[in-house]
N, C-alpha and C positions, 0 to 999 in steps of 0.2 A: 504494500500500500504506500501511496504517496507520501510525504510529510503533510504536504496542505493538508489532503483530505484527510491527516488522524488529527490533523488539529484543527480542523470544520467537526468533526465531529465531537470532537472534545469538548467546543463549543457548545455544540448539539445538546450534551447529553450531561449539560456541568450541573444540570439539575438531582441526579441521581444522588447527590449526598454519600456523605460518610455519618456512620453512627455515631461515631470518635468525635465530628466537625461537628454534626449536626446541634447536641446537646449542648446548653448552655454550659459556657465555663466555667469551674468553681474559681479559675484562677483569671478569669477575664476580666479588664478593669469592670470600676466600679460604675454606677450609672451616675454618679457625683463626679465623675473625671474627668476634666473636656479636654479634648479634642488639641492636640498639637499644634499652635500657629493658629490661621486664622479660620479654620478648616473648621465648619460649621456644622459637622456629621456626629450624630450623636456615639455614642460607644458602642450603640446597638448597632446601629447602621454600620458601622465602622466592623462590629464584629461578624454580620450577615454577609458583608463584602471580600471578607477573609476566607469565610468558610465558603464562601460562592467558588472564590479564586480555587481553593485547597480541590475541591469539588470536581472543578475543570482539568485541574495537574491529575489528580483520579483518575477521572473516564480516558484522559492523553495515555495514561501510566498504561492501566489496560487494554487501551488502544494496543498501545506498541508493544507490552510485551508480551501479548497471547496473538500477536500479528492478526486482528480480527479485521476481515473486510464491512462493507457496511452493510451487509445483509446481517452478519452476525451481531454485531454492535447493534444494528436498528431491534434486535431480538432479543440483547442482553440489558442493555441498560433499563429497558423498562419493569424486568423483573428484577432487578435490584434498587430501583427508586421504590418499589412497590415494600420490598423488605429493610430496606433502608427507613421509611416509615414507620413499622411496626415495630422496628426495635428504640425510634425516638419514643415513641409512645409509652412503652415498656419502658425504657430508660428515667424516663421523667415518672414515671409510678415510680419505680425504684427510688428515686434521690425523694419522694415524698413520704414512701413508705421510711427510709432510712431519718427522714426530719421527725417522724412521728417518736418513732422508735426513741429517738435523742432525746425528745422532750418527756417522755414516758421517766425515760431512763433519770432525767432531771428531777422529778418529784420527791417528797422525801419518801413515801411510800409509793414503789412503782407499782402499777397495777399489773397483776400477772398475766389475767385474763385478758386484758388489751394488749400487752404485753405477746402472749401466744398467739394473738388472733393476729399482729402484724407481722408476728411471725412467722405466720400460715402463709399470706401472704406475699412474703419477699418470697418465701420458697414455690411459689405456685407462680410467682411471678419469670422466676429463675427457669421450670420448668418453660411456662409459654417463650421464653427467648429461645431456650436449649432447640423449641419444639421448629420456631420459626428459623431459624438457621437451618436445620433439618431439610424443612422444605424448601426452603430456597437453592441447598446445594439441588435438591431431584430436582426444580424447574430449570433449573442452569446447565443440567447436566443432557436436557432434551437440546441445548441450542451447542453446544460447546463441545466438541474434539475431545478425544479422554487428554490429549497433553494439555490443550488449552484448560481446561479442568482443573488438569492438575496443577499447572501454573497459577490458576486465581487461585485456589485455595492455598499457597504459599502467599501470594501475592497480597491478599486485602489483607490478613490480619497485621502485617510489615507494614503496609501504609496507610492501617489507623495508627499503629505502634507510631511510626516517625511521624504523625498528625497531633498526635495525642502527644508527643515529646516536644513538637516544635512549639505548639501552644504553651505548653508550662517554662518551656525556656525561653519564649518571647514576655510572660508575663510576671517574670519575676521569679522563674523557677520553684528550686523546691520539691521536696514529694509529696505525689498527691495522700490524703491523709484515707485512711482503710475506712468506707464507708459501708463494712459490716457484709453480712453475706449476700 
């Protein structure tokens, strides 16, 4: 495949997200921080424009290194924007379930019963992610080559990893702090 056309299509398909990018940062400025110079774009805006960008180097990255034409690209991306979704949603249950939990834990007597029941929950929660991965490899696996296959399955969890590493060393570093199971 051309360059242009993996980087038209990159364009294309820079909607597809990342889990990693997708979810708010614990470590992204604050919504009290403005904007560098005279540059009028709020943190938020400023952090949707990063994670758009992060988004595009994605779909490029898997572009080029499962060497996908654009039949296969026009087939792939939309079944990973589709699970890319599901695990935002999952994701942000989890960082609420885990806020609950905190404040539980905060009382002087924590309640057990709330206590177990949100604990029912991260675990049931954990299942529907395990579940929806799952199905995401089978739908990926009707469009995709066994190498190309096997290539994305090395390849996405590396480039939420260096996503998820770039964000914490662009915001001040740090390790992220264990938000529980």
């Amino acid at each position: 495949m051309k360059r242009p056309t993996a980087l038209l299509l990159a364009g294309l398909f820079a909607a597809t997200g990342s889990t990693a990018l997708a979810q708010p940062q614990r470590y992204a400025p604050s919504a009290a921080t403005a904007p560098a110079g005279g540059d009028k774009r709020t943190p938020e805006q400023l952090r949707k424009e990063v994670t758009e960008r992060m988004r595009a180097l994605r779909a490029w990255r898997i572009v080029e290194e499962l060497k996908l034409d654009e039949s296969a690209s026009a087939r792939l991306f939309p079944i990973l924007a589709r699970y890319d979704e599901q695990e935002i949603a999952l994701a942000a249950e989890r960082r609420d379930i885990a806020q609950e939990i905190r404040t539980l834990l905060a009382a002087p007597q924590p309640d057990d019963a709330k206590l177990t029941a949100a604990i029912n929950r991260m675990v049931a929660n954990r299942h529907k992610k395990i579940a929806s991965r799952d199905e995401r490899i089978k739908e990926v696996r009707k469009v995709l080559t066994p190498v190309q296959q096997a290539k994305l399955v090395l390849l996405l969890p590396r480039l939420e990893r260096d996503f998820a590493q770039f964000i914490r060393d662009g915001a001040g570093g740090g390790n992220r702090p264990d938000d529980g199971p």
